[in-house]
Structures are given as C-alpha cells and as structure tokens.
TORLUMLO-676413 format. One line per 10 residues: number of its first residue (from 1); their letters; for each residue x, y, z of N, C-alpha, C, CB. Coordinates in pm, 1 decimal. Glycine has a CB too. Example, Ala and Ser with C-alpha at 12.3 -4.5 7.8 and 13.67 -1.06 7.14 Angstrom:
TORLUMLO-676413
1> AS> 1319.0 -569.0 780.0 1230.0 -450.0 780.0 1320.0 -330.0 780.0 1130.8 -447.3 904.6  1285.0 -225.0 708.0 1367.0 -106.0 714.0 1290.0 3.0 787.0 1408.4 -59.8 572.5 .
This chain:
TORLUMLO-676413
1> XXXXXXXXXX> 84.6 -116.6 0.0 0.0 0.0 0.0 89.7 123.7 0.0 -96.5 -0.6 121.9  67.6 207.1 -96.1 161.7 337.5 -86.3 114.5 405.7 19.0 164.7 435.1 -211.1  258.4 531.7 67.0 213.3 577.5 192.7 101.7 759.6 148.0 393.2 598.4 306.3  18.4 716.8 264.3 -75.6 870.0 217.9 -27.5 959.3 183.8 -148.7 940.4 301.7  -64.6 1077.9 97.7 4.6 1210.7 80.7 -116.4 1348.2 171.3 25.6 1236.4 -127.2  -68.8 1348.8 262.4 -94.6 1461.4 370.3 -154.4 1608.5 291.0 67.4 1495.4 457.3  -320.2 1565.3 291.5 -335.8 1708.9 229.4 -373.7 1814.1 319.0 -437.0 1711.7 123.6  -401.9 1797.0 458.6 -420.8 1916.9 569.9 -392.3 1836.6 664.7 -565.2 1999.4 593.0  -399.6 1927.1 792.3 -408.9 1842.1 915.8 -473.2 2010.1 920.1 -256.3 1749.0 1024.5  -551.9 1981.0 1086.7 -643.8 2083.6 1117.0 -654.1 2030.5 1268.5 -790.4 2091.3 1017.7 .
11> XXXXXXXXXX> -596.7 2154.8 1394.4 -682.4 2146.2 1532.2 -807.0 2182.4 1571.0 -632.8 2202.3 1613.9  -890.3 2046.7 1612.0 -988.7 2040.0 1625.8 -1052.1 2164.8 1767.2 -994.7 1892.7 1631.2  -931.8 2174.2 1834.9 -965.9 2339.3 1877.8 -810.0 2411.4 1877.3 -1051.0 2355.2 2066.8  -820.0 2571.2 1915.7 -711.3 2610.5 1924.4 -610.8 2582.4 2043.7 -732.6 2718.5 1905.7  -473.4 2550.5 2009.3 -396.3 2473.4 2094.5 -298.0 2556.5 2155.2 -337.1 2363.1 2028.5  -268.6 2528.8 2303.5 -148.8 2605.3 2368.4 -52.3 2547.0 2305.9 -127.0 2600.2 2522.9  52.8 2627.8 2251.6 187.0 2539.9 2145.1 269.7 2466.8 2303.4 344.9 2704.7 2013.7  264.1 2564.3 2415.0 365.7 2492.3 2487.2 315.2 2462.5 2596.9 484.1 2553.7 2507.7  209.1 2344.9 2598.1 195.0 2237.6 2696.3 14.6 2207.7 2678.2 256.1 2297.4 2872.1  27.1 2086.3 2606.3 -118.8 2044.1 2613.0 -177.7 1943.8 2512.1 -198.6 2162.5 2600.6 .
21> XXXXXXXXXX> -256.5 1941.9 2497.9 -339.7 1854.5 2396.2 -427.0 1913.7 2342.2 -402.4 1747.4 2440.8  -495.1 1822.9 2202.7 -596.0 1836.4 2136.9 -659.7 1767.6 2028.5 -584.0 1920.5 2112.7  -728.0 1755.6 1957.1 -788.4 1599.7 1896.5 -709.7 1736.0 1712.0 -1081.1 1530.1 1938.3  -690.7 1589.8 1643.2 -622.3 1647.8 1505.1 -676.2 1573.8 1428.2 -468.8 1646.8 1479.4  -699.0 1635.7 1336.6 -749.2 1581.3 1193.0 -687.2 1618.9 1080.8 -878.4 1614.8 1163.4  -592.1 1480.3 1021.9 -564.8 1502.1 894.5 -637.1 1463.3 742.8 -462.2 1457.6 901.2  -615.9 1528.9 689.8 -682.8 1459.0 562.1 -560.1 1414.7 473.6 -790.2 1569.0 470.2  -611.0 1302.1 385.2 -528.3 1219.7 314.7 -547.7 1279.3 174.5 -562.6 1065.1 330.9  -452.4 1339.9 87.4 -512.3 1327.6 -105.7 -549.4 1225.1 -141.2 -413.5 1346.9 -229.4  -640.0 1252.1 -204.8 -763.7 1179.8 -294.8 -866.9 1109.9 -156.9 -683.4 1023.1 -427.4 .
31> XXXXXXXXXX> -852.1 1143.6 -83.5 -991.8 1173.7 20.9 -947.5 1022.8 127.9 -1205.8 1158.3 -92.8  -1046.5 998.0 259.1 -985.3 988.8 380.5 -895.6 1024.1 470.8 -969.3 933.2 383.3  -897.9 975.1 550.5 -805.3 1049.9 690.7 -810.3 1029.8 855.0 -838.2 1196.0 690.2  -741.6 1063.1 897.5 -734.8 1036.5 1052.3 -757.4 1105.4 1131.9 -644.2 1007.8 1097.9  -828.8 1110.0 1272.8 -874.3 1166.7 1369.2 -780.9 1160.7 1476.7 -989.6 1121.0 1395.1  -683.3 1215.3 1577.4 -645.8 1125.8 1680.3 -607.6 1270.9 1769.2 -511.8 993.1 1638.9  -554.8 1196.0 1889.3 -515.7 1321.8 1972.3 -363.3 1337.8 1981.8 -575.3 1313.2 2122.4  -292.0 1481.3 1979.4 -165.7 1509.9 1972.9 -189.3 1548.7 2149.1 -112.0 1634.0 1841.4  -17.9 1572.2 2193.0 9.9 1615.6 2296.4 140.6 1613.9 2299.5 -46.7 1562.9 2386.9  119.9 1714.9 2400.5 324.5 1766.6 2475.0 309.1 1638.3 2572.6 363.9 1988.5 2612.9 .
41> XXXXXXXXXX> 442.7 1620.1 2589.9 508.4 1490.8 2658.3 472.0 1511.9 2835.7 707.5 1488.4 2620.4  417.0 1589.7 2881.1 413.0 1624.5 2979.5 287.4 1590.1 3008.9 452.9 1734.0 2993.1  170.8 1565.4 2900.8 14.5 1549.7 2942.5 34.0 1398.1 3015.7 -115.0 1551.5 2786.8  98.0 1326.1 2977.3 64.9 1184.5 3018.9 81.0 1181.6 3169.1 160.4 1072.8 2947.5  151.0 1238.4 3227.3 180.3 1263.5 3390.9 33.1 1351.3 3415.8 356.6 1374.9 3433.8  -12.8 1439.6 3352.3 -85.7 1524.2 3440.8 -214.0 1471.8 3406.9 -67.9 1681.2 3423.8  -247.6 1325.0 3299.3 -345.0 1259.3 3279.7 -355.5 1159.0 3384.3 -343.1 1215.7 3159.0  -249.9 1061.7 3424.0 -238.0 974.2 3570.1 -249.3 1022.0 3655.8 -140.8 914.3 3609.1  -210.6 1200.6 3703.7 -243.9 1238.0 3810.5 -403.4 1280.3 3861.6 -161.4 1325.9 3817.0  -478.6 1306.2 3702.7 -616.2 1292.2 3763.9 -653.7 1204.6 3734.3 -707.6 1368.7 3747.4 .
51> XXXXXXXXXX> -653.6 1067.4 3700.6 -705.4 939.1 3764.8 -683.8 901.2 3851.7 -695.7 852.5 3726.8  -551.2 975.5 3913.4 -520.1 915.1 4041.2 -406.7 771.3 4049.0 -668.2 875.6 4095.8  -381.2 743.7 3881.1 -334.2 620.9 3867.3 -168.9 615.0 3861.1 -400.9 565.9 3746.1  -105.9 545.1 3903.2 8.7 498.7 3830.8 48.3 450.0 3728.0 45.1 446.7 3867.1  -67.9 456.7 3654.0 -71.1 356.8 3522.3 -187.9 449.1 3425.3 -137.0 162.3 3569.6  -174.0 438.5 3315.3 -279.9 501.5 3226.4 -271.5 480.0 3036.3 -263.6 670.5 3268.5  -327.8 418.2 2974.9 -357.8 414.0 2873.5 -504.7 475.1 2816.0 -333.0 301.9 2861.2  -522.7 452.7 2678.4 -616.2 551.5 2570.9 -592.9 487.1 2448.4 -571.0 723.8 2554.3  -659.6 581.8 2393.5 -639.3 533.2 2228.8 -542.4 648.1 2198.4 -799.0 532.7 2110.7  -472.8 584.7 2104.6 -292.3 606.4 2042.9 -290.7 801.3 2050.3 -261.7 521.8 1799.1 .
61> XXXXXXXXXX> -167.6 819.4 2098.0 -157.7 973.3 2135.4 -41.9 992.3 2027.1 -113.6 1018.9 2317.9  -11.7 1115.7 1965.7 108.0 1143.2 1885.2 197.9 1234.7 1970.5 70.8 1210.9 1743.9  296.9 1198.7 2025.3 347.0 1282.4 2160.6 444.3 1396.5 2044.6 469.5 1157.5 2314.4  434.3 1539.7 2121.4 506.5 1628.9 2042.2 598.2 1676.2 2112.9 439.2 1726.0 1986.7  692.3 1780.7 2118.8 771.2 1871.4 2196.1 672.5 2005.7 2209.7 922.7 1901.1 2118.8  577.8 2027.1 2131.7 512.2 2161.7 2135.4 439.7 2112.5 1996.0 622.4 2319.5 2137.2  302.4 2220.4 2021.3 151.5 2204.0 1952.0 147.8 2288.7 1833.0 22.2 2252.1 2051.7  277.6 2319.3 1786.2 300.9 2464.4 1710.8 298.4 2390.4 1609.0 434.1 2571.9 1730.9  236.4 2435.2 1459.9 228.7 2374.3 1348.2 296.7 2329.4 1267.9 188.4 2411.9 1301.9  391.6 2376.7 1305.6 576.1 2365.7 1234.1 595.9 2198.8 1307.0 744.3 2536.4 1332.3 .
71> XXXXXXXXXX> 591.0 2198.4 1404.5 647.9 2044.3 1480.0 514.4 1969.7 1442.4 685.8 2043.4 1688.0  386.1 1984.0 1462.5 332.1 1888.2 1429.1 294.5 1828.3 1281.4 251.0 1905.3 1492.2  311.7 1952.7 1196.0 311.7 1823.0 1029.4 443.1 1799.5 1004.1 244.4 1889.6 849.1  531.8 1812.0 1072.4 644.6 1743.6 1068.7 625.3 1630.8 1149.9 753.9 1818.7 1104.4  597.0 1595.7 1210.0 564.9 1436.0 1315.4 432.6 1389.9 1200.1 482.6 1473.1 1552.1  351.4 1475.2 1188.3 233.7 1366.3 1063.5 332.4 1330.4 934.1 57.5 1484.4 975.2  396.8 1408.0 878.1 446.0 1354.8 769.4 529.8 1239.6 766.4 500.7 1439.1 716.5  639.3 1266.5 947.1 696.5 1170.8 916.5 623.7 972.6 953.1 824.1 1222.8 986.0  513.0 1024.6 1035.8 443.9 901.7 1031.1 357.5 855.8 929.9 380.2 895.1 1126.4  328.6 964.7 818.2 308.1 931.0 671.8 403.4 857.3 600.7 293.9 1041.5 599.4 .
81> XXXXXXXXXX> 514.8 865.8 628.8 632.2 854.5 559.2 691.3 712.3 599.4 727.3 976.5 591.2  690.9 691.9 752.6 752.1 533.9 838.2 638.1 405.2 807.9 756.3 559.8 1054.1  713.9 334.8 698.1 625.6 200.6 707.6 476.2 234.8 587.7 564.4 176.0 912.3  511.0 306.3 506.4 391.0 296.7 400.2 299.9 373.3 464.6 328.2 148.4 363.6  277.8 475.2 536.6 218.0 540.8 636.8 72.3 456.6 731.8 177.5 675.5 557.3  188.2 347.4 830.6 113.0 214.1 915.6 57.6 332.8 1008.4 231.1 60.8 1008.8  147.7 384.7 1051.7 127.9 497.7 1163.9 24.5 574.0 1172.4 216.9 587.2 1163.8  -2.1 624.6 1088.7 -70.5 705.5 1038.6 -253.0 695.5 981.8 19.0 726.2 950.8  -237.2 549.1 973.0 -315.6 500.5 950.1 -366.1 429.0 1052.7 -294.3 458.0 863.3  -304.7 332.8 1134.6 -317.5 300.6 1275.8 -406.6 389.1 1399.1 -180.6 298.7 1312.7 .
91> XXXXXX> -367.4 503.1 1387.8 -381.1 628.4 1442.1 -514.9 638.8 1455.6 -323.1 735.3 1368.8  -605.7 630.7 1342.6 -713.9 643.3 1311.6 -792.6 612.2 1444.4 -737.0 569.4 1196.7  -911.1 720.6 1448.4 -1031.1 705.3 1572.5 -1153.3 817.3 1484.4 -960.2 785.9 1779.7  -1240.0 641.6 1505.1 -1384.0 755.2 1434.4 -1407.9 811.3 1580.5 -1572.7 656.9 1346.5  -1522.9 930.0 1514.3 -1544.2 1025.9 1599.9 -1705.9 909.1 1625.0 -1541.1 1221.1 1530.0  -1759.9 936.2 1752.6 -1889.5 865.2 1755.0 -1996.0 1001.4 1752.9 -1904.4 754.4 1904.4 .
C-alpha cells in the first residue's frame, strides 16, 4: 500500500503550542483520513495524576515537543512517511 500524501491536518480546537493537547485531523489526497489526539510529553503525567493512577492508557496519542504547526506536520508527515504510512493510519479514531 503506498504511503498517504498529507493534504491538511487541522486542530480540532485552538492549541497552547507549549503544553497540552488536542484531537487532530488530517486529511489524506484523494480523500480519507485520521482523527487522533496530539500532545506535549508532559500530558501523560498530568493525565495519571487525575485518575489518580500509576498507570494510564487511551487510544494512540502522537506525543510532540510543542503544539506549534511547524512540529506537528512534521511528526504527521513523518508518520506518513515510516512504514507505508502504518502509523498514520493506525492512528485512526472515528469520531462517535
């Protein structure tokens, strides 16, 4: 399977570039695409701390250094790019 060619990505709201999350949507050329949530490396601690857990999983996160648009279609492309874009595709979460 060839790997997707990245025709947008779009935050599903507006994002603090330096520290946080938010659900992303890319679109693929010639139509489909992926839904998933990005985040700074720091959410996963402050996600266990309000469960209260030592432990915490979800559905697949794309961890960034910062929410700024420059770093994140650089992390989509390159998971477009690793493995025929598995990543990228993997990623995928319908919205209900």
């Amino acid at each position: 399977m060839p790997a997707p060619k990245v025709a947008s990505i779009d935050f599903a709201a507006p994002a603090d570039v330096s520290s946080g999350d938010c659900d992303l949507t890319v679109a693929f050329e010639g139509g489909g695409g992926s839904t998933f949530k990005v985040a700074t490396f720091d959410r996963a601690e402050a996600w266990m701390a309000g469960s209260k857990s030592k432990a915490w999983w979800s559905e697949p996160v794309l961890f960034v250094s910062s929410l700024d648009p420059e770093t994140v279609r650089a992390a989509v492309e390159a998971m477009a790019a690793e493995m025929g874009g598995y990543w990228l595709r993997y990623y995928h979460r319908r919205r209900t």
